[in-house]
C-alpha positions as CSV (number, residue, x, y, z in Angstrom):
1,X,2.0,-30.7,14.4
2,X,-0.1,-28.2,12.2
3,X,-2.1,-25.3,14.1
4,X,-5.4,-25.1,13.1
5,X,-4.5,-22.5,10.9
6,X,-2.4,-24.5,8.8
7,X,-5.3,-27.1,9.0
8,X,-7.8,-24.8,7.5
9,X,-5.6,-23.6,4.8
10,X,-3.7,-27.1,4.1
11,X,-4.4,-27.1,0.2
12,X,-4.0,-23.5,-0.9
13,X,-0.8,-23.4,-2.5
14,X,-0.4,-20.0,-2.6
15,X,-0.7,-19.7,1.3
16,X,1.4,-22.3,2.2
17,X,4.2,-21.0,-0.5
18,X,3.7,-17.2,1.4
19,X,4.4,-19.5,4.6
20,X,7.2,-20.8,3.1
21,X,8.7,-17.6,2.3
22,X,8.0,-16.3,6.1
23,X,9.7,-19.3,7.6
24,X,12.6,-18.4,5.5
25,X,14.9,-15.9,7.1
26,X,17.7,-15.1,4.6
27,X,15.7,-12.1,2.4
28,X,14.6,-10.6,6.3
29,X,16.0,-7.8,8.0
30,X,16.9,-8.2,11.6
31,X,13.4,-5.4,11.8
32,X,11.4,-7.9,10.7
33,X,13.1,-11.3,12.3
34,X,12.6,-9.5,15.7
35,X,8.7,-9.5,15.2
36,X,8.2,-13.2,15.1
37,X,4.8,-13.3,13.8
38,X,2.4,-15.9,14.7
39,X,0.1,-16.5,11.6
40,X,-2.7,-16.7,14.0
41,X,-2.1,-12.8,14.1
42,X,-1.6,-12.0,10.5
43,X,-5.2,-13.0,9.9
44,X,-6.8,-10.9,12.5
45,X,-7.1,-8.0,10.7
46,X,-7.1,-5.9,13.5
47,X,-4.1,-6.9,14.8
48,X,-0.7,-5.5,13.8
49,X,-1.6,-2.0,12.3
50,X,2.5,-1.4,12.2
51,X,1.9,-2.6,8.5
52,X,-1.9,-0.7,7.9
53,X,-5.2,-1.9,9.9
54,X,-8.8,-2.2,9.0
55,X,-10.9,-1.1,11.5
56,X,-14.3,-2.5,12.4
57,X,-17.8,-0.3,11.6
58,X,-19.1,1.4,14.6
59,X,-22.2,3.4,13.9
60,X,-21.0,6.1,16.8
61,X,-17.4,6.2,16.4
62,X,-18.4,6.5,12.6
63,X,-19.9,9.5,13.3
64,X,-17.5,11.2,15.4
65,X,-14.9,10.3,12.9
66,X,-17.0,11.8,9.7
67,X,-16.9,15.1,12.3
68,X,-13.3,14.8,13.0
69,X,-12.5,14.6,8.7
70,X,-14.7,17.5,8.3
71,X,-12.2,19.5,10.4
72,X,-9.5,18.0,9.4
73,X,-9.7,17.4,5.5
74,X,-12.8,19.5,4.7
75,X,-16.4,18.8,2.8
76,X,-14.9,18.3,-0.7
77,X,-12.9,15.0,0.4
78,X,-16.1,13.6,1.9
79,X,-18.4,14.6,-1.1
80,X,-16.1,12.9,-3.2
81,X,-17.2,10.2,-5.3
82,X,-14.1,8.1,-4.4
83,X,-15.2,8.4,-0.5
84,X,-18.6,7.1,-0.9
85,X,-17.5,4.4,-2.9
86,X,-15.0,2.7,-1.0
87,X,-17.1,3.8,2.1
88,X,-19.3,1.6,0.9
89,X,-16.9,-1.2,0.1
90,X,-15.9,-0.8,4.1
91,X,-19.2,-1.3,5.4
92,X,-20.0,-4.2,3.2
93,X,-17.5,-6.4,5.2
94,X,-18.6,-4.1,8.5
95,X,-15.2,-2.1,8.4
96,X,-15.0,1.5,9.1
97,X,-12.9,4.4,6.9
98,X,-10.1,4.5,9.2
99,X,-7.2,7.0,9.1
100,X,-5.1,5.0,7.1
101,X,-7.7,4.2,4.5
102,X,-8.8,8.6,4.7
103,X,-5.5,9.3,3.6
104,X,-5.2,6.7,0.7
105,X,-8.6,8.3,-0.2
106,X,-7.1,12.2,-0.3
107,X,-3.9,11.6,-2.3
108,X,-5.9,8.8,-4.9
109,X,-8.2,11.7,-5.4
110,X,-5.4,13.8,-6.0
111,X,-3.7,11.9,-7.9
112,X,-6.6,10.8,-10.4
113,X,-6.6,14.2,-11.3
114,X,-3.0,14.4,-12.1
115,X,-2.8,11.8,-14.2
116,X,-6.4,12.0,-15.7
117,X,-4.8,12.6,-19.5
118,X,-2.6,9.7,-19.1
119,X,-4.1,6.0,-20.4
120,X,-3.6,3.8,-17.1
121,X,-4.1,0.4,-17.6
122,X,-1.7,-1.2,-14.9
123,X,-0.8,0.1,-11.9
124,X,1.9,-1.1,-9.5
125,X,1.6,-0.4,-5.8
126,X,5.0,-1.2,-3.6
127,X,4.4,-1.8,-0.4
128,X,0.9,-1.8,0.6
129,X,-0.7,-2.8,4.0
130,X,-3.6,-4.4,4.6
131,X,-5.2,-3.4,1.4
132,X,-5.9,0.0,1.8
133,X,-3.8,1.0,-1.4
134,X,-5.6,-1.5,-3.5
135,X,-8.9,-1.2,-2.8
136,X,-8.9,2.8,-3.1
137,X,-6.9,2.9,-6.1
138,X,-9.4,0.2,-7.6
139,X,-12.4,2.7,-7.1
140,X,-9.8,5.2,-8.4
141,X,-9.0,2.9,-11.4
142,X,-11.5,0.0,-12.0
143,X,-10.4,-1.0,-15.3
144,X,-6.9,-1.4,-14.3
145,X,-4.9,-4.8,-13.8
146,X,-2.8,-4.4,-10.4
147,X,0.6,-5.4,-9.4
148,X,1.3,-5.8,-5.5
149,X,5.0,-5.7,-4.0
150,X,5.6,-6.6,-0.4
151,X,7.5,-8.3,2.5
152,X,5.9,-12.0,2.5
153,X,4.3,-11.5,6.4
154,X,2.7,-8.5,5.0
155,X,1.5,-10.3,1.8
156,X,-0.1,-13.2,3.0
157,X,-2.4,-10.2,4.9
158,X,-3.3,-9.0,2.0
159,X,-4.1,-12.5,0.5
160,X,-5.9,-13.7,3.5
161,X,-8.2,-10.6,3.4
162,X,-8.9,-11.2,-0.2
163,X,-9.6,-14.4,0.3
164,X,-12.1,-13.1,3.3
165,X,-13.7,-10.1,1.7
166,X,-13.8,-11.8,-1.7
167,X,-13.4,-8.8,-3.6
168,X,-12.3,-10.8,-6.5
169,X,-12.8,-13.6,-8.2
170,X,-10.3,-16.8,-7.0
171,X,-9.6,-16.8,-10.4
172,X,-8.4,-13.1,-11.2
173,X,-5.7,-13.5,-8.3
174,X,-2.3,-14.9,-8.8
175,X,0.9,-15.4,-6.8
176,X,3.5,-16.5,-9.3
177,X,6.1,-18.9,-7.9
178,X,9.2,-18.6,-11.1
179,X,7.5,-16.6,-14.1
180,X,4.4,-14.3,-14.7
181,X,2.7,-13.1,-17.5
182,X,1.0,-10.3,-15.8
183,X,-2.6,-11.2,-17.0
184,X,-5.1,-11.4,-14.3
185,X,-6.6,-8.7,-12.8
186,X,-4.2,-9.2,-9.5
187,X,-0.9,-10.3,-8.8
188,X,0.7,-10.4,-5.9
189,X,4.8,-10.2,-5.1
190,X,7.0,-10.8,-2.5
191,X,9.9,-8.8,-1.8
192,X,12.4,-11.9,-2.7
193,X,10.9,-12.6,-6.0
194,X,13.3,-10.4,-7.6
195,X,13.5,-12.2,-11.0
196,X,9.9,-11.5,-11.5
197,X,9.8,-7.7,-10.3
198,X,12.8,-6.9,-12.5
199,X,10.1,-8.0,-15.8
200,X,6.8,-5.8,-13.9
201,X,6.0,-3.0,-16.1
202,X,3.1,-0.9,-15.5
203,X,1.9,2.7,-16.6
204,X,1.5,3.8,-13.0
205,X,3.8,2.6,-10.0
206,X,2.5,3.9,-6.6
207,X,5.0,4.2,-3.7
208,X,2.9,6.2,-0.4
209,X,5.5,5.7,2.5
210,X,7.2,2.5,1.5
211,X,10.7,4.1,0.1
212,X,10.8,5.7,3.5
213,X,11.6,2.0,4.8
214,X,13.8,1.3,2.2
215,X,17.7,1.4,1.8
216,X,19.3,3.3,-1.4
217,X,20.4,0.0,-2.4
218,X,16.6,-1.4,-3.0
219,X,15.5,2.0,-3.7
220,X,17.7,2.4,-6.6
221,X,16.2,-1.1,-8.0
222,X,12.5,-0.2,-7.8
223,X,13.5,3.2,-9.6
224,X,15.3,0.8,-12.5
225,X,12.8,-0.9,-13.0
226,X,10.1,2.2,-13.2
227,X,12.5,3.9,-15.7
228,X,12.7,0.5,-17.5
229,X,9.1,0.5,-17.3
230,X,9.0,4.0,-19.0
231,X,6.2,4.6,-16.5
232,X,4.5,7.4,-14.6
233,X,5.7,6.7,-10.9
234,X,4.0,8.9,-7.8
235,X,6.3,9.2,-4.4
236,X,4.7,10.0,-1.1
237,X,7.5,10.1,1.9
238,X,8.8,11.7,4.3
239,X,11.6,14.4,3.7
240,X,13.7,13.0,5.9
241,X,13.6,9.7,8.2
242,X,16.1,7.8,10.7
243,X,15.1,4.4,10.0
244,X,18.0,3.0,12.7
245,X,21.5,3.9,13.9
246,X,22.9,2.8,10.4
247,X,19.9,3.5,8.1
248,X,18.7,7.4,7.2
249,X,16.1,8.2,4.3
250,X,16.5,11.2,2.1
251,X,13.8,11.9,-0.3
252,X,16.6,13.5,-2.8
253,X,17.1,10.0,-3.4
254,X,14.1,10.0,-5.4
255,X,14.3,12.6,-8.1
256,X,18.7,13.8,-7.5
257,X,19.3,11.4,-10.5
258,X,16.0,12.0,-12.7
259,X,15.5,15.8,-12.5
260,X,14.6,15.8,-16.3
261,X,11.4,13.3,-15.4
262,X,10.1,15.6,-13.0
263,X,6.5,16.8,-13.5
264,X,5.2,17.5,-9.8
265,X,8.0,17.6,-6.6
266,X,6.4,19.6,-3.9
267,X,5.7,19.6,0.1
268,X,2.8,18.1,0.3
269,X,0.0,19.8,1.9
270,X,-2.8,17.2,1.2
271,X,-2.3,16.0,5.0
272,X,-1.0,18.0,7.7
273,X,-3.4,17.0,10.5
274,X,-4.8,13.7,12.2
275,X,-6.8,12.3,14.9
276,X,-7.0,10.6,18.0
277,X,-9.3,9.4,20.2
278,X,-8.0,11.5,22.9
279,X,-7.9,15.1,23.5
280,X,-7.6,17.5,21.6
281,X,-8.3,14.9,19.3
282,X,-6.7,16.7,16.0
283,X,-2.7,16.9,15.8
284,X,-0.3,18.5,13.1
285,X,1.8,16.2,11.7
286,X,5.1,17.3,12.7
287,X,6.8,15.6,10.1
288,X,7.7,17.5,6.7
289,X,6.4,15.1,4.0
290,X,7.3,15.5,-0.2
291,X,5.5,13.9,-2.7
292,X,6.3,13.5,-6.6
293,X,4.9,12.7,-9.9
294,X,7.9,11.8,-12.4
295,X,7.4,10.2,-16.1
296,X,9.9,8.5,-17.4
297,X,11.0,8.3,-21.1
């Protein structure tokens, strides 16, 4: 029997072939097959902020958080033209600038800059969540055709909330079931559809704490395919993480092999603080994060 989910989405193919790819198991790791999500869930978008959240305008906490960003990330982050904008964006569909969306804000502003002599016009993002990386790096880069790459649960969030915020046309929007030209102005990838990512080529790949999740083994073949790509690729991880008992991340990973592509490897200092609703409110981030900039040839 279908919920009323299914019900309401019966004929959108590329929902139900997103379902599909939930209900099947083999690409999963047991991390993700312990979840269980109920579809029900994914569409609340303020449910499951394991994977990125959007958070729901309130005109006081609003305030209190523009105060707490002051403190934490200064005046020139919220006088920036990339704030107000997808401020703005946010409080169309009555969503707030959360943490999560704050920080895509401060390293897209940072990293506009960096690659501001470069000619960007496609940009890869592995391993958004809940379209904070998109939306931000569309204010960033409006003329740019995107390329998503993500675990199916975490995709068909992404879709459903395009779908909701219509932010794009139906027709700019793709999910390519065997091949892709890489025309419209979005397309969206799951994690599976390996055939496909092995032909994405873009002039900018955007990795912010994704690798960080990731084995050396699938690490290795997004890195392939950047170098393939002959692409500008930005990193933004942890230095160090213990993902499980059989499972560490190293950043090294990242540049041990491609030292001569190197154009910016450094300790981040962009964000070193974040907040909390509860006293004292602001806390260091305790974990040392790197972040790159690499161009490969």
């Amino acid at each position: 029997m279908l919920s009323n989910f299914q019900l309401q989405n019966k004929k959108d193919k590329n929902l139900n072939f997103l379902l599909n790819n939930i209900k099947d198991t083999t690409h999963q790791s047991k991390y993700w097959l312990k979840r269980n999500l109920d579809v029900q869930e994914i569409y609340n978008f303020n449910a499951n902020q394991w994977f990125g959240g959007q958070t729901k305008y309130n005109w006081i906490l609003n305030y209190f958080r523009l105060i707490i960003y002051y403190f934490c990330y200064g005046s020139n982050c919220l006088r920036s033209d990339l704030f107000k904008k997808v401020k703005q964006i946010k409080k169309k569909f009555n969503l707030d600038v959360d943490h999560d969306t704050i920080r895509h804000i401060i390293i897209l502003n940072y990293l506009k800059k960096k690659v501001k002599n470069h000619n960007i016009k496609k940009i890869c993002i592995i391993g958004d969540g809940r379209l904070n990386g998109l939306i931000t790096s569309f204010v960033a880069f409006p003329n740019a055709k995107y390329i998503l790459i993500n675990l199916p649960q975490v995709q068909m969030a992404e879709y459903l909330l395009l779908k909701k915020f219509n932010l794009f046309q139906k027709k700019q929007i793709q999910i390519p079931v065997k091949k892709c030209l890489f025309s419209k102005k979005i397309t969206l990838l799951i994690t599976n559809q390996k055939k496909i990512i092995e032909d994405v080529k873009a002039d900018l790949f955007i990795d912010i704490n994704a690798f960080q999740e990731m084995n050396n083994k699938t690490i290795n073949f997004y890195l392939k395919i950047i170098k393939k790509s002959k692409s500008l690729f930005y990193s933004y991880n942890r230095k160090k993480k213990n993902i499980n008992e059989k499972l560490n991340f190293d950043f090294s990973v990242i540049y041990k092999k491609n030292k001569n592509s190197i154009l910016m490897l450094e300790e981040q200092k962009l964000i070193t603080k974040y907040f909390l609703f509860k006293y004292p409110f602001i806390h260091k981030i305790k974990n040392k994060h790197l972040h790159c900039l690499l161009k490969f040839k």
